[in-house]
C-alpha positions as CSV (number, residue, x, y, z in Angstrom):
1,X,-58.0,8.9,11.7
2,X,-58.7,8.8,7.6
3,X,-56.0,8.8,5.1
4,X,-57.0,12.0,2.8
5,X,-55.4,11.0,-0.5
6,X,-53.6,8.4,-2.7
7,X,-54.7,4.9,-3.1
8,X,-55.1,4.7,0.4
9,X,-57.8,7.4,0.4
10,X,-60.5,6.6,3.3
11,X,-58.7,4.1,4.7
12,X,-59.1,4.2,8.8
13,X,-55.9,3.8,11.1
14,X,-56.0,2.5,14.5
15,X,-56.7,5.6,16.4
16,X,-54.8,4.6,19.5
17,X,-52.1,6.7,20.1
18,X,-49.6,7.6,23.3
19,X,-50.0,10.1,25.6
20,X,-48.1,13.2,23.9
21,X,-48.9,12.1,20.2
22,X,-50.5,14.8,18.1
23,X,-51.7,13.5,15.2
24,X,-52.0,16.1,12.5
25,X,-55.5,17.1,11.3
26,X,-56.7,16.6,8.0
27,X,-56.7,20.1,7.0
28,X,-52.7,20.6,7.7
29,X,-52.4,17.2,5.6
30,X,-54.3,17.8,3.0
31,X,-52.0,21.1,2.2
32,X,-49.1,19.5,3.0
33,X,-49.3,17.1,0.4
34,X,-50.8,20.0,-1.8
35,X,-47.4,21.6,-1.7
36,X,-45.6,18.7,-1.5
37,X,-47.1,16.6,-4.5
38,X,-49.7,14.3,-5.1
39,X,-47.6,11.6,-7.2
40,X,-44.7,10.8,-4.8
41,X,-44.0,7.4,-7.1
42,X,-40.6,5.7,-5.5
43,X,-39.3,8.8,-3.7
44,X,-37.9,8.7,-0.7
45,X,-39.5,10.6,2.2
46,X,-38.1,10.9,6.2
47,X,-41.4,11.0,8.6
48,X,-39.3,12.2,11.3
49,X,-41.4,11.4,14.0
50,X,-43.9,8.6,13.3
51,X,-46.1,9.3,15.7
52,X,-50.0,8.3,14.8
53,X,-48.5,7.7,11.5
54,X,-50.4,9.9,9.2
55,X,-48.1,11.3,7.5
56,X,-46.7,8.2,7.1
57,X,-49.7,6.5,5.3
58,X,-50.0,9.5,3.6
59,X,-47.0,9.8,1.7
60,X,-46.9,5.7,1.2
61,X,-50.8,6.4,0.0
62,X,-49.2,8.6,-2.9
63,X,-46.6,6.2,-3.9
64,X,-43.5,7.2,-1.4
65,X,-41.2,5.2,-0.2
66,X,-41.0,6.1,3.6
67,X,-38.6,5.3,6.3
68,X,-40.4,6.5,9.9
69,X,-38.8,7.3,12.8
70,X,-40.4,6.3,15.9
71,X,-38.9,6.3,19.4
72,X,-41.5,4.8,21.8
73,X,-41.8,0.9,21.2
74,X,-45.4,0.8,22.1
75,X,-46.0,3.7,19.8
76,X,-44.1,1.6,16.9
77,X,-46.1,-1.0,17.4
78,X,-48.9,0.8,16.3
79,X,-47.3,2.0,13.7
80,X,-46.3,-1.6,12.2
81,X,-49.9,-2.8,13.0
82,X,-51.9,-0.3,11.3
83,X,-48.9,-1.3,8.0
84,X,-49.9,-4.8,8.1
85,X,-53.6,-3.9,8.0
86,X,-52.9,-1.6,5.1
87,X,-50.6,-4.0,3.7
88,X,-47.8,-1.8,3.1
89,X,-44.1,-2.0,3.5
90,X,-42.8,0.4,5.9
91,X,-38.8,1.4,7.2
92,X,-39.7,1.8,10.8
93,X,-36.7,2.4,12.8
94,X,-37.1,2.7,16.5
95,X,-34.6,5.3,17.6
96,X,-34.0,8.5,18.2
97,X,-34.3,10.6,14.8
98,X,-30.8,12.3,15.8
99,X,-29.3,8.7,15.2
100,X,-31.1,7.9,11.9
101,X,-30.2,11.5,10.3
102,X,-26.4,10.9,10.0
103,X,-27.4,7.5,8.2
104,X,-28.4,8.8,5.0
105,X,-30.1,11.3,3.3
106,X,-34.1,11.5,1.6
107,X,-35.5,13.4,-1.4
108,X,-38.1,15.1,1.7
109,X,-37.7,15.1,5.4
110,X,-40.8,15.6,7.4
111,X,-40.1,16.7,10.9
112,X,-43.4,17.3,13.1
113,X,-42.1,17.6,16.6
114,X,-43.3,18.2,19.9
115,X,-45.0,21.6,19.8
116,X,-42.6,21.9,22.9
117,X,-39.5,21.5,21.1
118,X,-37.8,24.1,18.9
119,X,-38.6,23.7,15.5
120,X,-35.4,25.8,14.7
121,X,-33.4,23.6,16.1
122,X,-35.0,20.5,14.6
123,X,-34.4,21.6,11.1
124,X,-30.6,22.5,11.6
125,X,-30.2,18.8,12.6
126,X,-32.0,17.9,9.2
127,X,-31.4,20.0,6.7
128,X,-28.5,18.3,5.9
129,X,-30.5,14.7,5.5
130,X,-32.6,16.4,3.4
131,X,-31.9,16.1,-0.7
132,X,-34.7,18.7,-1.6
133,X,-37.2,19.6,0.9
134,X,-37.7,19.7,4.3
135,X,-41.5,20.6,5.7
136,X,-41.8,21.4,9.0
137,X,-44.6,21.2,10.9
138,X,-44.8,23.4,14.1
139,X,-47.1,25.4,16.9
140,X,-47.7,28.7,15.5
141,X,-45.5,31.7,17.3
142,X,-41.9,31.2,16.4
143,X,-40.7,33.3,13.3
144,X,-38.8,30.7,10.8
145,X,-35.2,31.8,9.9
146,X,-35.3,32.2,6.1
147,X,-32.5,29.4,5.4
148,X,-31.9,26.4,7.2
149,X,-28.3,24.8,6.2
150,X,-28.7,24.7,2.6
151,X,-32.7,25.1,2.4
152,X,-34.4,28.4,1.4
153,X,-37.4,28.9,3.1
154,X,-40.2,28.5,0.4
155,X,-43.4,29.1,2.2
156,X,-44.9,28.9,5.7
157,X,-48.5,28.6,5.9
158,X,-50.8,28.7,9.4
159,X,-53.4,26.2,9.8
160,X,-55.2,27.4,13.3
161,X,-52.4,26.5,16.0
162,X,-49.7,24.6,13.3
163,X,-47.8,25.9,10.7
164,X,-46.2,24.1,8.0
165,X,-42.6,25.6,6.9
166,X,-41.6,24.2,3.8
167,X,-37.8,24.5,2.9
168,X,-36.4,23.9,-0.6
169,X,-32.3,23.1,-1.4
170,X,-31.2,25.9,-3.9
171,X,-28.1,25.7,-5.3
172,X,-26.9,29.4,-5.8
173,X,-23.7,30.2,-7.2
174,X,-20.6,31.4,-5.1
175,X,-23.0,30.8,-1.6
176,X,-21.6,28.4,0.9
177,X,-24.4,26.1,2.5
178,X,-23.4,26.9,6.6
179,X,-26.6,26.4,8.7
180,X,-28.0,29.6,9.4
181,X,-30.0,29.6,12.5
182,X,-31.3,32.6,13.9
């Protein structure tokens, strides 16, 4: 597992990861941060579920300043190994990310949850934590609801079996933000 971009760029991460943990391919990565943004200097980004980490140490790699959500210890572990090899500072909280999203709010949430679970559903619970986007990464199938709470849907992209949803906030005029969930 190679970061794809920042100053990190072609650094390796330990590849051991828990059974369940699907660690997002390079290809989905590399457009994520496309959309996303290159220079992420000092904003603050929610990795939703840590996982392998990637998208992690690829938002750090581009300046971010990340707090990751991780609920499996051993997988946190990982997590805070592979940070002291890189020698980066990293929020890890080891929770569950239903917990953490009441406790503050992010300039971009990054949810990538099991393919199993509804992505739908997932976003509702973040939209609010979110400040300006929310990019969801999900099995390809489910249709995406055009707003989510507050967030427009911006684009939704399909990478083989994932697809990254990426919601913006829009502030319209004389539109209350009530989540909309199909």
């Amino acid at each position: 597992m190679r970061i794809t971009g920042g100053t990190l760029r072609g650094r390796v991460l330990a590849s051991k990861v828990a059974a369940g943990v699907r660690p997002t391919s390079s290809r989905v990565r590399e457009a994520l941060f496309s959309m996303v943004g290159q220079n992420l200097e000092d904003v603050s980004v929610l990795d939703g579920f840590g996982g392998s980490g990637l998208l992690t140490f690829e938002a750090v790699s581009r300046g971010a300043v990340v707090t990751t959500v991780e609920r499996n210890r051993g997988v946190a572990r990982v997590l805070q190994a592979n940070a002291d090899k890189l020698k980066v500072r990293l929020d890890l909280r080891i929770a569950d990310l239903r917990s953490v999203l009441g406790a503050g709010t992010w300039k971009i949430v990054l949810l990538d949850p099991p393919y199993a679970d509804d992505p739908v559903e997932w976003g509702a619970q973040a939209s609010a934590a979110a400040e300006d986007m929310l990019v969801i990464e999900h099995k390809s199938g489910p249709e995406m609801p055009q707003r989510i709470g507050g967030l427009e849907l911006e684009r939704s992209r399909r990478y083989g079996d994932s697809v990254l949803s990426i919601y913006r906030r829009r502030s319209l005029p004389g539109l209350n933000e009530v989540d909309v969930v199909p």
